[in-house]
Structure formats: C-alpha cells, structure tokens
C-alpha positions as YAML, in Angstrom:
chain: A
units: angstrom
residues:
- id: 1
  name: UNK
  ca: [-101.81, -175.77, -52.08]
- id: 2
  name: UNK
  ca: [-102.71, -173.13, -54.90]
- id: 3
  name: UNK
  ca: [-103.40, -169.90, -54.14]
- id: 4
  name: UNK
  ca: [-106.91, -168.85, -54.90]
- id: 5
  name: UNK
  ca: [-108.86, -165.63, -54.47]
- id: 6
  name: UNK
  ca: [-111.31, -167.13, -51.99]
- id: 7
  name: UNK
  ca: [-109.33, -168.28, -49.54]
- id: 8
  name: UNK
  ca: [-106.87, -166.46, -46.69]
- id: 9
  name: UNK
  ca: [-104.21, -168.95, -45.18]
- id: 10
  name: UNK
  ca: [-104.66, -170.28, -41.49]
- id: 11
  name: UNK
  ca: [-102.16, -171.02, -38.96]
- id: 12
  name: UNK
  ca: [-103.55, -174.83, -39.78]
- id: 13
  name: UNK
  ca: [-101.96, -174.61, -43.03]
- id: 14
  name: UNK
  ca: [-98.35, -173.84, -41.47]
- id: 15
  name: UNK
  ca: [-97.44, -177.60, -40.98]
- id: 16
  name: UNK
  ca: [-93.88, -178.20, -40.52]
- id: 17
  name: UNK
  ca: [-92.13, -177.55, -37.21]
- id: 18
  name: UNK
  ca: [-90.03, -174.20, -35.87]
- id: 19
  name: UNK
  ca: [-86.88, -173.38, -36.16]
- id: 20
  name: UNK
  ca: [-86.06, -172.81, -32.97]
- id: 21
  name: UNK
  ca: [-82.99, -171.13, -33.64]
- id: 22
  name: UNK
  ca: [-83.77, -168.57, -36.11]
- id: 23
  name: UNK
  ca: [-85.78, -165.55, -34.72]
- id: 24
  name: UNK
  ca: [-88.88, -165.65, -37.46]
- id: 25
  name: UNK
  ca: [-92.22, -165.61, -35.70]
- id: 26
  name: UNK
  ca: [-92.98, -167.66, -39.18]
- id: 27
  name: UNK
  ca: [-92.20, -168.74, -42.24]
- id: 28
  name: UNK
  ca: [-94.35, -168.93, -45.35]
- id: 29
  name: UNK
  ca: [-92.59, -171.38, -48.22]
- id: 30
  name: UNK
  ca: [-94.47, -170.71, -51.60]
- id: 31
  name: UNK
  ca: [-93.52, -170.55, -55.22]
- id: 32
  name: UNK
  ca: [-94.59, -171.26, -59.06]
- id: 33
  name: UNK
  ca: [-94.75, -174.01, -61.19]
- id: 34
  name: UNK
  ca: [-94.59, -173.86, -64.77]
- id: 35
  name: UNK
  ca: [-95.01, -176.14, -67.85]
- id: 36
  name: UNK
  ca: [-95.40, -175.97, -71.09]
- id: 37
  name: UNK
  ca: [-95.13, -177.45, -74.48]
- id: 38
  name: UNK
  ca: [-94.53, -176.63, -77.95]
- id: 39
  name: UNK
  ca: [-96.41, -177.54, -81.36]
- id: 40
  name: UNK
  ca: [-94.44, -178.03, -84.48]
- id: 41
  name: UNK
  ca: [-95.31, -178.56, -87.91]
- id: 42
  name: UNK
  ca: [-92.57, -179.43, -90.80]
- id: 43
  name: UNK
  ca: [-90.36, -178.84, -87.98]
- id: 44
  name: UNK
  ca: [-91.63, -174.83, -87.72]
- id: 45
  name: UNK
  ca: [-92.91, -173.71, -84.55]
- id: 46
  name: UNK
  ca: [-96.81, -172.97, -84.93]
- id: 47
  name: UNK
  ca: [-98.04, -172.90, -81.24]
- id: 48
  name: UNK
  ca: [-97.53, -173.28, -77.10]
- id: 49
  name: UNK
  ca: [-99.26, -173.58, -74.38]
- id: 50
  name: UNK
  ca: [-98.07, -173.19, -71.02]
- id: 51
  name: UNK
  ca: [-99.37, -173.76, -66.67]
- id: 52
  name: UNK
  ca: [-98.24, -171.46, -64.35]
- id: 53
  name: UNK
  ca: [-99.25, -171.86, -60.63]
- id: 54
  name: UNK
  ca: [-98.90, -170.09, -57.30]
- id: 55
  name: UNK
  ca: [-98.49, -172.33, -54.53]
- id: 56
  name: UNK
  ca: [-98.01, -172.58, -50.59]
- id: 57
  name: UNK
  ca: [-95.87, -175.82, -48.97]
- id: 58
  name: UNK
  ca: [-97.58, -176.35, -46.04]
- id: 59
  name: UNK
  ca: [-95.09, -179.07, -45.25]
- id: 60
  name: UNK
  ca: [-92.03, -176.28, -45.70]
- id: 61
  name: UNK
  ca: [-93.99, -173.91, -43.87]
- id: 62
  name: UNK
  ca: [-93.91, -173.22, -40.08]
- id: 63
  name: UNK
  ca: [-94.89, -170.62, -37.49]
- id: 64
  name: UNK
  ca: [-94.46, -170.48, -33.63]
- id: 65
  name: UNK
  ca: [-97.80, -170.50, -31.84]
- id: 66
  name: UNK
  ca: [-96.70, -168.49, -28.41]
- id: 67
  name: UNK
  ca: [-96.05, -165.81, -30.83]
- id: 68
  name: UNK
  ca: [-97.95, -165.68, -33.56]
- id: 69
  name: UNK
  ca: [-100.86, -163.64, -34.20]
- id: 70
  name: UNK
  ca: [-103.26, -162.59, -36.65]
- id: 71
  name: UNK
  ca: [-101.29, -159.07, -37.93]
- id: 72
  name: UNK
  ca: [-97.88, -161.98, -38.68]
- id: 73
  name: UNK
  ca: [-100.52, -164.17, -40.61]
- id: 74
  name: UNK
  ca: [-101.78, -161.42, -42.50]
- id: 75
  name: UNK
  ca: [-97.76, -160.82, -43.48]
- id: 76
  name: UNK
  ca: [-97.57, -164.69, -44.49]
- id: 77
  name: UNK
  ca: [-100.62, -164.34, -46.62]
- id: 78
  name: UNK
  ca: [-98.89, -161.73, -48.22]
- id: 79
  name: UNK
  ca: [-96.17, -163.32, -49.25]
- id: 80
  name: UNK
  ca: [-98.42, -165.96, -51.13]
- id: 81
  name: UNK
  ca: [-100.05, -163.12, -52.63]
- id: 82
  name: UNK
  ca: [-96.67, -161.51, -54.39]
- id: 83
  name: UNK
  ca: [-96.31, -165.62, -55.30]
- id: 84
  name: UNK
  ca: [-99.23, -164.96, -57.02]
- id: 85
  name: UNK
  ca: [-98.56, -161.79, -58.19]
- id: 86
  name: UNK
  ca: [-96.00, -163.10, -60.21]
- id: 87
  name: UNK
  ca: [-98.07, -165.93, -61.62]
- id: 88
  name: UNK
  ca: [-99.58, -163.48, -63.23]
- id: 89
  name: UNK
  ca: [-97.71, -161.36, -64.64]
- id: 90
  name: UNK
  ca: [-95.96, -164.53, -65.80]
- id: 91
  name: UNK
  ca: [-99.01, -165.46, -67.82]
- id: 92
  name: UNK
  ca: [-99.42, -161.89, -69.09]
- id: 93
  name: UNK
  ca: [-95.59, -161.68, -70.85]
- id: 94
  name: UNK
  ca: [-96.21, -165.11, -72.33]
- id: 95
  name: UNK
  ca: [-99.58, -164.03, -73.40]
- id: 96
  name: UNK
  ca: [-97.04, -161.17, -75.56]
- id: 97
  name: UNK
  ca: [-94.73, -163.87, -76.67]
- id: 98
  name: UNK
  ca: [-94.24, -164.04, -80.53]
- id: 99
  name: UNK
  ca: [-94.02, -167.90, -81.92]
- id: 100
  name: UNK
  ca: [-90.34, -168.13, -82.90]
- id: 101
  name: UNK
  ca: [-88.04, -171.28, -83.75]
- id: 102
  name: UNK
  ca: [-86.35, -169.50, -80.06]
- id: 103
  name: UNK
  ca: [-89.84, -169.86, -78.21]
- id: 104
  name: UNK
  ca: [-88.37, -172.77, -76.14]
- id: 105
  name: UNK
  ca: [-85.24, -171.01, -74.60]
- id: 106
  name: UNK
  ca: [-87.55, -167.50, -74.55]
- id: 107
  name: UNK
  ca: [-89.93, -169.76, -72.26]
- id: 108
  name: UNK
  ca: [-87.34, -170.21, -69.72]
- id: 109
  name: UNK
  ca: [-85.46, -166.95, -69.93]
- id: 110
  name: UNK
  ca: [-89.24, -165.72, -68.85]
- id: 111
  name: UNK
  ca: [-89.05, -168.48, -66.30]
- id: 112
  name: UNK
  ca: [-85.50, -167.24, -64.99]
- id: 113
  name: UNK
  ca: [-86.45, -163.72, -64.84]
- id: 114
  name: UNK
  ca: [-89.97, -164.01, -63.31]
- id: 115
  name: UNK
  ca: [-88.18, -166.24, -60.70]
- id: 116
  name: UNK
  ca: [-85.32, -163.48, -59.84]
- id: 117
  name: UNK
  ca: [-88.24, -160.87, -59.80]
- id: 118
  name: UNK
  ca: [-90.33, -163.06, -57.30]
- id: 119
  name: UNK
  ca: [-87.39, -163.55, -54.79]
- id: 120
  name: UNK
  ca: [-86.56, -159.64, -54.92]
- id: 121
  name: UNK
  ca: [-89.75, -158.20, -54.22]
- id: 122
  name: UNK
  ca: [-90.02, -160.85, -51.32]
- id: 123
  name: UNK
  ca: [-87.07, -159.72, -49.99]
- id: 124
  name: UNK
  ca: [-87.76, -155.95, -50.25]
- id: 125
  name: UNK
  ca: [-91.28, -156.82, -49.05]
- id: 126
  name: UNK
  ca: [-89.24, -158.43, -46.08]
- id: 127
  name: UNK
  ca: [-86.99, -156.03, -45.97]
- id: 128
  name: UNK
  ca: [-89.03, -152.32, -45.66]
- id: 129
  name: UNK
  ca: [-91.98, -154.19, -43.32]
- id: 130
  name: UNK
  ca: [-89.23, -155.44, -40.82]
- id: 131
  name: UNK
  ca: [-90.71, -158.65, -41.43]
- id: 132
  name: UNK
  ca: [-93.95, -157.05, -40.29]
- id: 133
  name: UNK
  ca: [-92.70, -155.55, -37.12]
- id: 134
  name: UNK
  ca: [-93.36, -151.88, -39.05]
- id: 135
  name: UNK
  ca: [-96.94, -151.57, -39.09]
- id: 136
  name: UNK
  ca: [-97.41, -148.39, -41.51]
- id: 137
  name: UNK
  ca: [-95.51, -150.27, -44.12]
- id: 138
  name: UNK
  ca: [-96.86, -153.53, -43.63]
- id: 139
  name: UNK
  ca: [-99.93, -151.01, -44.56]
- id: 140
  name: UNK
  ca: [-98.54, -149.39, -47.31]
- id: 141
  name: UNK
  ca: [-97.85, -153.52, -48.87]
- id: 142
  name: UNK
  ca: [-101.17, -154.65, -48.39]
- id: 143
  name: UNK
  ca: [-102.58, -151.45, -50.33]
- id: 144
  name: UNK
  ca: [-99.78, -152.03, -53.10]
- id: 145
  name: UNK
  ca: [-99.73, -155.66, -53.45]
- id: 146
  name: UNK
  ca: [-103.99, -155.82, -53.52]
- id: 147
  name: UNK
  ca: [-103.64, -153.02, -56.78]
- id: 148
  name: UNK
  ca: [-101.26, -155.23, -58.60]
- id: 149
  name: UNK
  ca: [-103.55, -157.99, -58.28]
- id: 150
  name: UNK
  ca: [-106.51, -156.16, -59.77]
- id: 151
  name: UNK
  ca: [-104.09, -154.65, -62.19]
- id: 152
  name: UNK
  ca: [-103.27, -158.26, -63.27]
- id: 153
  name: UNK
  ca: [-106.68, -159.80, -62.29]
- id: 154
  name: UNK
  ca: [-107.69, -161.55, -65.90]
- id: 155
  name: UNK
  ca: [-104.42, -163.66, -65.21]
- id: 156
  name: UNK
  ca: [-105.16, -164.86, -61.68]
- id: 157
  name: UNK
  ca: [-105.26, -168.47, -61.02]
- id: 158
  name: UNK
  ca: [-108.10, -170.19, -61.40]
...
C-alpha cells in the first residue's frame, strides 16, 4: 500500500497475525522502493530518472485487538509518515544530483544513506515516545513529523 496524503491507516490494514511473545501492542512494517535508470549517449551520461515510494505491508504488519486503541494507531500511522518523510527528501537530494559518468553508484550511495537515515529516526521516534506509552512526546512527534512533511511537501507521493 502507498502512502498517500488522504488517507490515515486502519486497524483493517494491520493483516498479519501477533506475536504473541513480544510485548508490542503493534507493529507497523513500511519502507521505500526505488528505481531508476540512466540515459547515455556516445557512452556519456546525459540523463536519469528515478521512482521512489513509501509503502505499508499490510501482510508484515500486525496489532493485538484487546489492546489496541486509537492513540497506538495514531503511533503506527506515524511511522508510515517518517516512511514517507524520507521518500521525500529522497526525491529532493536526487532532484540536486549533478549528471556524472558516477551517477549510477551516487544513486545508491543516496539509496544507502536515505535507508540508514529512515531506520534511525524510527528508532529514536521509538525510542523517546516509549513506543507511544509517553504521551507529551508522542505530541511533540506528531507536531515535528507533520512540519517536515510540509517542509518537503512538493516531493510527496503522488
């Protein structure tokens, strides 16, 4: 599922089944895609074009119902959101790219660093919300995550 702008995730969506020996309320499974290709001419690079994606696995993702509720969704959703977050400002350092004979191995340095970047922020995001247990700072996320997104908003996903 890709993330768009006009639609929140739903328990629904959270399709595979609970680990019933981990203590997570739930888990959201997301990430990015990316493709590209490169256009040469008398074997000089003269243009690329590239996909990047947020997504959601539904079928990787899980929650347990007796104790779920709508503040833990709101944390999932989140999580898609720095997915996306990161789409974005993928698109917007590839958008400053110059076309080089390196382009290819620049591509997935990008790729490799945007990836690292993803994972830490979802981990600190983890991390200083107590996996949404701390209410202020689940807060303080929301507030921070929502003004990257309008920071980065002419990269969004379509």
């Amino acid at each position: 599922m890709s993330w768009k702008s006009s639609y929140r995730l739903s328990w629904t969506d959270f399709k595979d089944k609970p680990n019933p020996n981990i203590g997570a309320v739930a888990i959201t499974a997301s990430g990015l895609t990316f493709g590209y290709s490169i256009r040469k001419q008398d074997n000089k690079v003269v243009d690329f074009s590239s996909e990047v994606h947020a997504h959601f696995y539904p079928e990787q993702s899980w929650y347990k119902p007796e104790r779920a509720n709508s503040h833990i969704l709101g944390h999932e959703q989140l999580h898609f959101d720095i997915t996306e977050l990161h789409a974005r400002k993928f698109r917007y350092r590839m958008e400053r790219l110059k076309l080089s004979k390196t382009i290819k191995s620049e591509l997935k340095a990008l790729q490799n660093t945007i990836n690292l970047e993803l994972k830490q922020l979802q981990n600190q995001y983890d991390t200083e919300t107590d996996y949404s247990r701390n209410y202020e700072a689940q807060a303080k996320w929301e507030t921070y995550i929502a003004e990257e997104l309008e920071k980065y908003s002419q990269y969004q996903s379509n």
